[in-house]
MIGUFI-356334 format. One record per residue (C-alpha): residue number from 1; residue in three letters; x negated, y, z negated. Coordinates in steps of 0.001 Angstrom, whole numbers, plus 500000, padded with zeros to 6 digits. Last residue first. Example, Ala and Ser with C-alpha at 12.3 -4.5 7.8 and 13.67 -1.06 7.14 Angstrom:
BEGIN
+-----+------+--------+--------+--------+
: pos : code :     c1 :     c2 :     c3 :
+-----+------+--------+--------+--------+
:   2 :  SER : 486330 : 498940 : 492860 :
:   1 :  ALA : 487700 : 495500 : 492200 :
+-----+------+--------+--------+--------+
REM end
This chain:
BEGIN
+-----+------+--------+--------+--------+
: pos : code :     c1 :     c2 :     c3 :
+-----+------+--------+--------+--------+
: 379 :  UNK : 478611 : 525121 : 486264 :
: 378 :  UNK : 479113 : 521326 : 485981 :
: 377 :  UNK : 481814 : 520262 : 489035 :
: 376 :  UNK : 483546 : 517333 : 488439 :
: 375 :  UNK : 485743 : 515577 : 491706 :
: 374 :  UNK : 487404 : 512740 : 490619 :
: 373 :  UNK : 488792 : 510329 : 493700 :
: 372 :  UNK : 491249 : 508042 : 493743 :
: 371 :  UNK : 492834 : 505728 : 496519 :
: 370 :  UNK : 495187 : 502936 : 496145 :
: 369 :  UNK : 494768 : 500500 : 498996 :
: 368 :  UNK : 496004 : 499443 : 502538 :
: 367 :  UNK : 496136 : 503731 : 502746 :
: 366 :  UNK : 499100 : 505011 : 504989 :
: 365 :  UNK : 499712 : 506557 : 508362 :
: 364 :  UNK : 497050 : 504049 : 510073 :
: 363 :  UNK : 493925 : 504749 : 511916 :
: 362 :  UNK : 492284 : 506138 : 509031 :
: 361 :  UNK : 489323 : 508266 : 509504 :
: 360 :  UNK : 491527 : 511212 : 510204 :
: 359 :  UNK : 493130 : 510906 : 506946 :
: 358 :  UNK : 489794 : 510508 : 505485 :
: 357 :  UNK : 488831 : 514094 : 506885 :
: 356 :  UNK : 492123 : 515846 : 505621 :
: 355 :  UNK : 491052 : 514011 : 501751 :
: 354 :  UNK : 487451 : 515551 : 501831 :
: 353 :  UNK : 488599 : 518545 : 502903 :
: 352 :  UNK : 491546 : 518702 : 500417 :
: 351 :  UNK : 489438 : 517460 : 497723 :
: 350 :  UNK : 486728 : 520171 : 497041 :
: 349 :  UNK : 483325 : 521221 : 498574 :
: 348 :  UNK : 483739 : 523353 : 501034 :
: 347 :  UNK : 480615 : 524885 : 501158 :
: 346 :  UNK : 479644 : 523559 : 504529 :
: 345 :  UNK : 476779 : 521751 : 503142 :
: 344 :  UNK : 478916 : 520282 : 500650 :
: 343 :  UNK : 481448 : 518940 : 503228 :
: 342 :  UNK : 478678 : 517464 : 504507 :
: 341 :  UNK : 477242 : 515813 : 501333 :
: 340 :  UNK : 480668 : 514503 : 500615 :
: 339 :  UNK : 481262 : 513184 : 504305 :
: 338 :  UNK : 478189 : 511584 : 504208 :
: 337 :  UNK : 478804 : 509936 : 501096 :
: 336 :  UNK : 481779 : 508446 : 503154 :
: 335 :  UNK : 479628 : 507374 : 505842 :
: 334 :  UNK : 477534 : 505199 : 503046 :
: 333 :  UNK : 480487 : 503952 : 501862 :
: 332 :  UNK : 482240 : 501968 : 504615 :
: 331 :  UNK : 484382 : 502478 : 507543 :
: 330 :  UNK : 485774 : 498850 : 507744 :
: 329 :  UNK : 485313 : 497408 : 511402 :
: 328 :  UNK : 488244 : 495509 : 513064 :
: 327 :  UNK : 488004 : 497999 : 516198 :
: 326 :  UNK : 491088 : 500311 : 515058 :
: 325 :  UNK : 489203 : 500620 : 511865 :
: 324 :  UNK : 490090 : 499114 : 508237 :
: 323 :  UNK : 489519 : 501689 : 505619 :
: 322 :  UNK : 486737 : 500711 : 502776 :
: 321 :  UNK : 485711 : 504068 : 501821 :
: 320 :  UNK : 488570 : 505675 : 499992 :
: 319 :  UNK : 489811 : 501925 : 499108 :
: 318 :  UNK : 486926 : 501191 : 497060 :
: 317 :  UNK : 487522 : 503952 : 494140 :
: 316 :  UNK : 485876 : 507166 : 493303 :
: 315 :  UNK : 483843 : 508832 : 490834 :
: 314 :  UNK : 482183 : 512445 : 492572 :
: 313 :  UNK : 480032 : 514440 : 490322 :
: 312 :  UNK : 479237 : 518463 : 491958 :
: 311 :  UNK : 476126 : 519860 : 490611 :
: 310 :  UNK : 476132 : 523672 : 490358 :
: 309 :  UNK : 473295 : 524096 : 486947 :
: 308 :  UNK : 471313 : 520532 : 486959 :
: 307 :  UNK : 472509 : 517090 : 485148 :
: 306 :  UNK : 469557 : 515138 : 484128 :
: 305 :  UNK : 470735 : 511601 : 484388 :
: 304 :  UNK : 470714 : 508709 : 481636 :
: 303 :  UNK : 471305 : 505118 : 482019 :
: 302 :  UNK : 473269 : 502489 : 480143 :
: 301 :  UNK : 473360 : 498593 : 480464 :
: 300 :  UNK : 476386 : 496176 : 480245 :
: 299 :  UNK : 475754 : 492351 : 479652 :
: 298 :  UNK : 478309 : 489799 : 480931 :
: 297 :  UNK : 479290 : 487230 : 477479 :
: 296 :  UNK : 482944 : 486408 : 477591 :
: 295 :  UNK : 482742 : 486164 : 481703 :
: 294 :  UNK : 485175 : 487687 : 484407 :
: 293 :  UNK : 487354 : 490300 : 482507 :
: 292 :  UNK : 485286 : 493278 : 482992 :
: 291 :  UNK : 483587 : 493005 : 486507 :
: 290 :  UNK : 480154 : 492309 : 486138 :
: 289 :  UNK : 477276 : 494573 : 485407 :
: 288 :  UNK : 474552 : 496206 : 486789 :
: 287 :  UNK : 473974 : 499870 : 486538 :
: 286 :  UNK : 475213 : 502813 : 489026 :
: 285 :  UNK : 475311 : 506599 : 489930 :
: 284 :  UNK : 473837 : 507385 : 493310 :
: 283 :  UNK : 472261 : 510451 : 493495 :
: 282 :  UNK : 472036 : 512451 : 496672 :
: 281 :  UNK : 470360 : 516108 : 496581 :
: 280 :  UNK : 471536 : 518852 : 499637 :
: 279 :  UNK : 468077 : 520839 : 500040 :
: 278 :  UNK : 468734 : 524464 : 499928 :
: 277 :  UNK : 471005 : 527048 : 501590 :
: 276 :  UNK : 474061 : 524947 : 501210 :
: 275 :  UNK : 472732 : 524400 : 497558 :
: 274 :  UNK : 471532 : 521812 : 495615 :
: 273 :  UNK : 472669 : 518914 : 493663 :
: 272 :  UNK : 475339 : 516118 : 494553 :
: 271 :  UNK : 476024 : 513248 : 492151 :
: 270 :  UNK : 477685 : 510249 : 493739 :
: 269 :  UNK : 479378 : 507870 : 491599 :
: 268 :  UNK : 478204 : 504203 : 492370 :
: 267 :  UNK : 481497 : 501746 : 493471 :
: 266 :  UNK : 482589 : 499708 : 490687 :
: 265 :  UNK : 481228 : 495844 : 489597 :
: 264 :  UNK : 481409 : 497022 : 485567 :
: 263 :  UNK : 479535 : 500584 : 485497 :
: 262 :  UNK : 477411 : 502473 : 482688 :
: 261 :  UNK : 476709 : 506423 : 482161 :
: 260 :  UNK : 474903 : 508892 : 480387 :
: 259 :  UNK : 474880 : 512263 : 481581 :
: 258 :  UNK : 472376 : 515105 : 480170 :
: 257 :  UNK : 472977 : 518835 : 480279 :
: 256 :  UNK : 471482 : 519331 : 476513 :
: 255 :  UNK : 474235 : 520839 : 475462 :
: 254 :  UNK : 477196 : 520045 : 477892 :
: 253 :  UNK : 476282 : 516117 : 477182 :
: 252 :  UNK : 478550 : 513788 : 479582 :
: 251 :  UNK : 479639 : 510882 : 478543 :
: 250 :  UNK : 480211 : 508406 : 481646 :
: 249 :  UNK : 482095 : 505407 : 482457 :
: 248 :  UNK : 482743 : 503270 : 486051 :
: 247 :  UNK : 485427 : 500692 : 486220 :
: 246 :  UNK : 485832 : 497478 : 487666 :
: 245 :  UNK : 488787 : 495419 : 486854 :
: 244 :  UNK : 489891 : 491809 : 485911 :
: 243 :  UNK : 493307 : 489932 : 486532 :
: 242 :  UNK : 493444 : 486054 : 485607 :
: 241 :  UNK : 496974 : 486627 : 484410 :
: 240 :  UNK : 495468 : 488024 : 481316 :
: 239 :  UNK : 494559 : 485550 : 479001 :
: 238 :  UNK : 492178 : 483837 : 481782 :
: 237 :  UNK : 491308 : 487087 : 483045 :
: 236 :  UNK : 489323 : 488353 : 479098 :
: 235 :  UNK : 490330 : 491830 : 478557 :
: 234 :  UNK : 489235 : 492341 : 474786 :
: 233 :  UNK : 485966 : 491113 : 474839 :
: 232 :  UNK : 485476 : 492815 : 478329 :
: 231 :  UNK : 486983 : 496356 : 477262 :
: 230 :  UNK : 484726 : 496449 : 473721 :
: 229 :  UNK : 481335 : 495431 : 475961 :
: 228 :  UNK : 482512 : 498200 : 478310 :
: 227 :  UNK : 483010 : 500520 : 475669 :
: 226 :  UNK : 479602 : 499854 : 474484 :
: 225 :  UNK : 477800 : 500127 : 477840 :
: 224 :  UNK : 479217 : 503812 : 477589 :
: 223 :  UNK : 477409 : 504873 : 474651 :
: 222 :  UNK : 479615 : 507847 : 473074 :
: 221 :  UNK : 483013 : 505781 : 472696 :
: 220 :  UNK : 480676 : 503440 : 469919 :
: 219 :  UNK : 483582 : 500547 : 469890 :
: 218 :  UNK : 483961 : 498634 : 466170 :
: 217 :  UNK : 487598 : 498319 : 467100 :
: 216 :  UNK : 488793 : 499461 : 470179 :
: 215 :  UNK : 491570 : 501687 : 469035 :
: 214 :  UNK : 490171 : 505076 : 470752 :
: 213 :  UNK : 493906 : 506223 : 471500 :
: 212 :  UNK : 492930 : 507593 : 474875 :
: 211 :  UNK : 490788 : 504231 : 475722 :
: 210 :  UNK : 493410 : 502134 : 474652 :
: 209 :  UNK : 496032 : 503686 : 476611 :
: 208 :  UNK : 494096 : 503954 : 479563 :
: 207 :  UNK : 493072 : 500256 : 479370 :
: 206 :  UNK : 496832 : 499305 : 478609 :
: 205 :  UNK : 498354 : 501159 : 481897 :
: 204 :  UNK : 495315 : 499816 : 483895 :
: 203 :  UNK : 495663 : 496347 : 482805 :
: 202 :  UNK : 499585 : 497045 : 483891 :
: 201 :  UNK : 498594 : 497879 : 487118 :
: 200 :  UNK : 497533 : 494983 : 488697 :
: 199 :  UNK : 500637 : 492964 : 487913 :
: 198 :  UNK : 503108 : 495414 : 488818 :
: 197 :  UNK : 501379 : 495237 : 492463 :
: 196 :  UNK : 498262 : 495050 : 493995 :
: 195 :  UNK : 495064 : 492421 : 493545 :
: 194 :  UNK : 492258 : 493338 : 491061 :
: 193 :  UNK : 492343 : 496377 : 488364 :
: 192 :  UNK : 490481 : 499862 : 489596 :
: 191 :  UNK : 489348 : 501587 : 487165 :
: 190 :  UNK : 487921 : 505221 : 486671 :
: 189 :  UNK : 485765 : 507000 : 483723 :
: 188 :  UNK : 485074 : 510174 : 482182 :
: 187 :  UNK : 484200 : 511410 : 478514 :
: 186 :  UNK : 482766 : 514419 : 477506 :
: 185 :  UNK : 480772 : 515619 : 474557 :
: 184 :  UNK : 479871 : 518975 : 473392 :
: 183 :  UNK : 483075 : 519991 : 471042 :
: 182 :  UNK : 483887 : 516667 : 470631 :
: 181 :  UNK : 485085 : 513332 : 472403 :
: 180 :  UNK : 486171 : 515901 : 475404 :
: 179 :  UNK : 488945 : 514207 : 477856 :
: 178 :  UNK : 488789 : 512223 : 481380 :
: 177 :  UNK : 490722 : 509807 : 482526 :
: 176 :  UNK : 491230 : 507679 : 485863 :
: 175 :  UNK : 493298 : 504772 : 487050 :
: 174 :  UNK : 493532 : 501988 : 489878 :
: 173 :  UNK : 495968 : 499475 : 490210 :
: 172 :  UNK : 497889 : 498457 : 492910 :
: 171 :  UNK : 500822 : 499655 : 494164 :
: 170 :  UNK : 502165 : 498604 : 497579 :
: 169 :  UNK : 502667 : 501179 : 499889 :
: 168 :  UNK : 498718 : 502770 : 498662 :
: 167 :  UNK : 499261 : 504751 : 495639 :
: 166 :  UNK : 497273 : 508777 : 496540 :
: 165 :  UNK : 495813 : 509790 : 493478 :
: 164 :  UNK : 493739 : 512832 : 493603 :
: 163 :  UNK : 491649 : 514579 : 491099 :
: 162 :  UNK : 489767 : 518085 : 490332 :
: 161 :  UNK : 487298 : 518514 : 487078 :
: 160 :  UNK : 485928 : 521690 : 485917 :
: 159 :  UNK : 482943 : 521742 : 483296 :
: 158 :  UNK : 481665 : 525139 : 481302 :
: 157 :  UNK : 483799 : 526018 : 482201 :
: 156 :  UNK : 487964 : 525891 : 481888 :
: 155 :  UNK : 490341 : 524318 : 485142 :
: 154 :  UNK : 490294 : 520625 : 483957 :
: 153 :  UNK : 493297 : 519028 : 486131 :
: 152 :  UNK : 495887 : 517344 : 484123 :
: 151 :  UNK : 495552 : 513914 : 483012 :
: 150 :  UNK : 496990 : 510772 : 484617 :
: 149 :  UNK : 500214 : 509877 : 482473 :
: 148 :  UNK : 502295 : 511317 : 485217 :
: 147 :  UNK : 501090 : 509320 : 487833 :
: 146 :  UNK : 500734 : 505939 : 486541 :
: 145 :  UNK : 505005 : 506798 : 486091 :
: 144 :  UNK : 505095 : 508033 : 489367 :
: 143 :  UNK : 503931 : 504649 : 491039 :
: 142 :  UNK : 505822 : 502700 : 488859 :
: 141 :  UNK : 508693 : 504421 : 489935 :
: 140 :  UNK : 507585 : 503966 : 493940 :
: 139 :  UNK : 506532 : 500080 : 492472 :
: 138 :  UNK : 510429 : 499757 : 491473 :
: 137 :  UNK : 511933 : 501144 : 494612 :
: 136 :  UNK : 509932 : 498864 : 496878 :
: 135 :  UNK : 510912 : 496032 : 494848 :
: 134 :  UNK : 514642 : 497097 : 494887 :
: 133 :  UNK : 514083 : 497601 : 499134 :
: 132 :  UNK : 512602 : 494263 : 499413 :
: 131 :  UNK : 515669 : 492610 : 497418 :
: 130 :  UNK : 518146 : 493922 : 499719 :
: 129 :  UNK : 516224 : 492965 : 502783 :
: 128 :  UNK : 515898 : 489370 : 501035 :
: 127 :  UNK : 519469 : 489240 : 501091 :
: 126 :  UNK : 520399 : 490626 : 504394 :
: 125 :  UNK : 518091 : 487770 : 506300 :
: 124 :  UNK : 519680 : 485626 : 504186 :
: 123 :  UNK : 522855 : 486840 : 505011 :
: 122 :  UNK : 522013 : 487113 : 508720 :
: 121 :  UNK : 520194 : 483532 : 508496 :
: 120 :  UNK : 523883 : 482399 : 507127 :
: 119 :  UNK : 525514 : 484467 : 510093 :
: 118 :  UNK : 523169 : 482357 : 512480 :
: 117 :  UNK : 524076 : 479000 : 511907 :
: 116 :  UNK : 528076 : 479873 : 511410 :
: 115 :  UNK : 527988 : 481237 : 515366 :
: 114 :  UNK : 525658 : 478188 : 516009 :
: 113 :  UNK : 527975 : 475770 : 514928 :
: 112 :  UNK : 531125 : 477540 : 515996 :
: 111 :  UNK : 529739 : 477484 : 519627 :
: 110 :  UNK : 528811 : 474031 : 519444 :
: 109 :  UNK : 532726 : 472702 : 518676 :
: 108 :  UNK : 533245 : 475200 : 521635 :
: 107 :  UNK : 530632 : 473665 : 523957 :
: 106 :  UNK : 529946 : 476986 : 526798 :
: 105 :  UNK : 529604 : 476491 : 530221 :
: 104 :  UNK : 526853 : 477412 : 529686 :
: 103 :  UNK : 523948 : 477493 : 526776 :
: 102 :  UNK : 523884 : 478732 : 523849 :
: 101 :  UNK : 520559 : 480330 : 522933 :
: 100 :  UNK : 518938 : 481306 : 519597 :
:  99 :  UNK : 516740 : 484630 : 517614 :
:  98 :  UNK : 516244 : 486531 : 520773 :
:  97 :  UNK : 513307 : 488798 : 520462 :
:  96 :  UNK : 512311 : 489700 : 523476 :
:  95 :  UNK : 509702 : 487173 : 523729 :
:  94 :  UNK : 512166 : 484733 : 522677 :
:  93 :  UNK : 514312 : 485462 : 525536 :
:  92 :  UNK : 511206 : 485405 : 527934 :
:  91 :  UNK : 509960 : 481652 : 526402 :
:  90 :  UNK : 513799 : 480706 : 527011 :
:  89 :  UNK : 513315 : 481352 : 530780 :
:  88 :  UNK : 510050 : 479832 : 530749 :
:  87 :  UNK : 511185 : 476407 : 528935 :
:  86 :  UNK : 514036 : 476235 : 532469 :
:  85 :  UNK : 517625 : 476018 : 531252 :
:  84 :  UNK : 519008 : 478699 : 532176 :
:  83 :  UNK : 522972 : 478717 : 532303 :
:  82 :  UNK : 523210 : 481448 : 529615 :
:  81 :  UNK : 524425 : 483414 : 526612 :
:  80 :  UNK : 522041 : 485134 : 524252 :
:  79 :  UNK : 522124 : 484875 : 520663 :
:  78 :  UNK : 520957 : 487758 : 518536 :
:  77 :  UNK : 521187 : 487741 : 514584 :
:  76 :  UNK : 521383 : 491095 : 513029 :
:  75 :  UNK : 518996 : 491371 : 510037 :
:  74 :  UNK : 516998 : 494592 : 511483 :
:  73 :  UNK : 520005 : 496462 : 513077 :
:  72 :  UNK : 519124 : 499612 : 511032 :
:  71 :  UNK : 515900 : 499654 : 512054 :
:  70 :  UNK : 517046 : 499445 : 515843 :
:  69 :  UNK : 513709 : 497970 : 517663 :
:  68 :  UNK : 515309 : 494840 : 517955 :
:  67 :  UNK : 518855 : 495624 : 519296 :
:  66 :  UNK : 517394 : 497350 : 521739 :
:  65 :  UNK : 515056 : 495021 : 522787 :
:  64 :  UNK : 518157 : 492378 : 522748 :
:  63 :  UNK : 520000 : 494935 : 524796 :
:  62 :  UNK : 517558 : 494644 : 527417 :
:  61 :  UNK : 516995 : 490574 : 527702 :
:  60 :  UNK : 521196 : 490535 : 528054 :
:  59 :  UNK : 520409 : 493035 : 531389 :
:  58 :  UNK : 521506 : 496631 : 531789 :
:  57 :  UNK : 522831 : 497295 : 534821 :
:  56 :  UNK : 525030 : 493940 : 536073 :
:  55 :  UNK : 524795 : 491269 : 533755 :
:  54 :  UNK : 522770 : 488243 : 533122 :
:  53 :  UNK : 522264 : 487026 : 529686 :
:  52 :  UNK : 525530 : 487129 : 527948 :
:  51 :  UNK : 525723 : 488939 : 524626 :
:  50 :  UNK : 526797 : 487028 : 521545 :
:  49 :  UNK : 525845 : 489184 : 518626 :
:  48 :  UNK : 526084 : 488421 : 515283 :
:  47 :  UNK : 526289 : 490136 : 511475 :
:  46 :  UNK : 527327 : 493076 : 513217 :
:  45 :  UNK : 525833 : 496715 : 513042 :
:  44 :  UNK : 529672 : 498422 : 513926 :
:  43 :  UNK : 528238 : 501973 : 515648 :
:  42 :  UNK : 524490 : 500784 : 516851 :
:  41 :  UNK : 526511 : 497659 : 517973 :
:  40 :  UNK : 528685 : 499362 : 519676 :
:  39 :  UNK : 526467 : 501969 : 521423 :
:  38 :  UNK : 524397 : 498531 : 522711 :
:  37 :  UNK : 527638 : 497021 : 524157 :
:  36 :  UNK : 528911 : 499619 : 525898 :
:  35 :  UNK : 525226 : 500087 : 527715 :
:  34 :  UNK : 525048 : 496326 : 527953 :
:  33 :  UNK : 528317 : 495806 : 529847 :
:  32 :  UNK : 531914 : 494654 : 529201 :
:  31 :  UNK : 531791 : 494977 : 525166 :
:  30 :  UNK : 534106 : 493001 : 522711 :
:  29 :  UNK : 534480 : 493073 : 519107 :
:  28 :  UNK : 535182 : 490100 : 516712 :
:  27 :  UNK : 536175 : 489575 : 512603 :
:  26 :  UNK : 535635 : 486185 : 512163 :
:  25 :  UNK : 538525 : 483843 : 510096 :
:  24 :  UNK : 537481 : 480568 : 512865 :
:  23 :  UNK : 540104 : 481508 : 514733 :
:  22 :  UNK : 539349 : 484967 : 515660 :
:  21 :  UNK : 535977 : 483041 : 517007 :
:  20 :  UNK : 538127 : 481000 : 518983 :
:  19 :  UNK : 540515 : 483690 : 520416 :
:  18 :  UNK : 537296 : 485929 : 521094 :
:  17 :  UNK : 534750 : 483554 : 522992 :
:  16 :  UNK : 537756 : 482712 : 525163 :
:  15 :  UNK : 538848 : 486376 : 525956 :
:  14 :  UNK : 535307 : 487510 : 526474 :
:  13 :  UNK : 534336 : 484769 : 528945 :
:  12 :  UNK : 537461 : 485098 : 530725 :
:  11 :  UNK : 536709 : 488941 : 531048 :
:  10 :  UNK : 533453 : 488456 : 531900 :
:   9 :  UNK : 531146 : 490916 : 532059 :
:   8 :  UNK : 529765 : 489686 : 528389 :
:   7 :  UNK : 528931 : 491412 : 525364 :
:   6 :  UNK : 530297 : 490187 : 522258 :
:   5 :  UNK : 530077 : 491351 : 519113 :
:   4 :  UNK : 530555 : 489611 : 515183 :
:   3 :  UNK : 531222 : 491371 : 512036 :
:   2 :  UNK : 530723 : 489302 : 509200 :
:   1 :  UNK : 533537 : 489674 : 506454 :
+-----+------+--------+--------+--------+
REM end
C-alpha cells in the first residue's frame, strides 16, 4: 500500500486531509511542521506527500528541496498545498521541484484525483527505477566478464606489456589482446565497437574470440591488413545491428626488431624512443582504412617500423583523449601524447602516471567512454 504524508500546521487541515484519504484505502501520516515532516519522510519514504506551502520555520518550498535531493526519496511525488494562484508563484514551486499543486480551500472530489494522479507516476516512477538498477547490474557483470577474458599482463623479456581497462558507467565496447603467433612473432591489437551498451560489446566478445581461436578462414594472422580484410568480410553492419569497430593490429618481429602494423578508423599508436637523457622520439602509428563493418570492399594497407632497444608502444582508445572539459572543449590527442612523452621524460613511464594525470584532466568522477590503454615496452 502507498504511503502517503502530510505536512500542514493545521490541525483542521490535517484532520480533513486524513479522514478522506483513510477513506479512500490510503495508508496516511501526519507532520505539524517541515522539520517533523522532513525526518518522517526520510523514515517512512511515501509514495506522496501533501505538505502545505506556507508554514512557520521551515517553508513547504524547503522540504520539497529536501525531499529532492534525498536519493532515496527519488520517485516520491510532491504536491504542495496553497492559495497562490499567481504563474510566478507556481514557476518557484516548480523550480524547487514540486511535481503538482492543489489549490485552497481544498476540492475533495479533486483531492482524490490528484492524490491517485500522482501515486501512479510514483509507481511508474518506481518501476522504471527498478528496471534501471537491473540494467545497471547487468552491464557491471558484463563489464567483469570483458574483463576477465582480457589477457594477463606480459611480465617475461624480451617484450613486457602493461594494460588498463577502466568501463565507462555505461559499457561500451572496446577490447585488447595480445599473444605470440610463434616463437618470434607477436600479435597485438585493440577495438573499440560503435555506440555503448550490450550491443557494442558483443562484436568485441566475438572479434576476440575469433582472433584467439585463429578461425578466420583463409586469414594470413602475420600480415595485419589481412586480418582486417578477414574481420570486414565477416563483420559486415547491416548483418550486425549496423555496429562497426575500429581497431589497430600489429605483429611484432623480436628477431629482426621490425613491427608491422595496419589500422581500421582507430586512433595512431604512439611509439616512444630515446632516453630521458636523450632526444624523446614520437612516432605515430597509422594507415588508412575504414572502419571494419562499413563497406564490403574498404582496402587495408600495411607498414613496417624499425623497433629500437627501450622503446615504449602505446595502443589506446578514443575516450582516453577525447574527455569533455568544464568549458565544452574535448581535451584531445595531441595533449595526451604529450602526457606520454612527458611522463617519459620523467622516467615514469607506466600506467598509473599516465592514468592519475587523466583523472585530473577529467572534470567528472567517471569516464563518458570506455578507456584502454596497452603499454609495450621492447627491451
Amino acid at each position: 500500500m502507498n504511503q502517503i504524508l502530510i505536512i500542514d500546521d493545521d490541525p483542521a487541515i490535517q484532520m480533513l486531509l486524513k479522514r478522506t484519504l483513510h477513506k479512500q484505502g490510503y495508508e496516511v501520516s501526519v507532520a505539524s511542521d517541515g522539520e517533523e515532516g522532513l525526518a518522517q519522510a526520510r523514515k517512512l519514504r511515501p509514495g506522496l506527500v501533501l505538505c502545505d506551502w506556507n508554514m512557520p520555520g521551515m517553508t513547504g518550498l524547503q522540504v520539497c528541496r529536501q525531499v529532492k535531493a534525498t536519493p532515496e526519496l527519488s520517485t516520491t511525488m510532491f504536491v504542495l498545498l496553497t492559495a497562490r494562484i499567481a504563474l510566478e508563484d507556481r514557476v518557484q514551486g516548480l523550480d524547487a521541484g514540486a511535481d503538482d499543486f492543489l489549490s485552497k480551500p481544498i476540492e475533495m472530489p479533486e483531492l482524490e484525483a490528484r492524490v491517485r494522479s500522482n501515486l501512479r507516476l510514483h509507481e511508474a516512477n518506481r518501476e522504471l527505477q527498478e528496471q534501471k538498477q537491473l540494467l545497471e547490474a547487468e552491464l557491471a557483470e558484463a563489464a567483469e566478464y570483458v574483463s576477465s577474458i582480457l589477457p594477463d599482463r606480459m611480465t617475461e623479456p624480451p617484450v613486457t606489456i602493461d594494460a588498463r581497462f577502466i568501463p565507462s558507467r555505461q559499457l561500451g565496447g572496446d577490447g585488447f589482446d595480445y599473444y605470440w603467433l610463434d616463437s618470434e612473432h607477436l600479435a597485438i591489437y585493440l577495438i573499440d565497437a560503435s555506440g555503448h551498451g550490450l550491443r557494442a560489446a558483443l562484436p568485441t566478445l566475438s572479434v576476440l574470440n575469433l582472433l584467439r581461436a585463429r578461425t578466420l578462414p583463409q586469414i594470413n594472422y602475420y600480415q595485419p591488413s589481412d586480418v582486417l580484410r578477414g574481420l570486414n568480410e565477416t563483420f559486415q553492419m547491416t548483418q550486425r545491428n549496423d555496429k562497426y569497430f575500429t581497431i589497430w593490429y600489429g605483429v611484432y618481429n623480436r628477431v629482426k626488431r621490425q613491427l608491422v602494423y595496419a589500422s581500421a578508423g582507430h586512433p595512431p599508436a604512439i611509439l616512444l624512443s630515446g632516453s630521458p637523457a636523450s632526444y624523446i622520439q614520437v612516432q605515430r602509428l597509422q594507415t588508412r582504412g575504414l572502419p571494419v563493418g562499413m563497406f564490403p570492399d574498404a582496402d587495408y594497407a600495411d607498414e613496417c617500423c624499425e623497433v629500437i632497444e627501450s622503446s615504449t608502444l602505446y595502443i589506446f582508445s578514443d575516450g582516453i583523449y577525447e574527455i569533455n572539459q568544464s568549458d565544452g572543449t574535448i581535451w584531445g590527442l595531441d595533449p595526451f601524447v604529450e602526457l606520454l612523452a612527458d611522463c617519459r621524460n620523467r622516467s615514469v613511464s607506466n600506467l598509473d602516471p599516465v592514468l592519475h594525470a587523466l583523472k585530473a584532466v577529467n572534470p567528472k568522477d567517471y569516464f563518458d567512454d570506455d578507456l584502454s590503454l596497452l603499454e609495450i615496452n621492447f627491451s
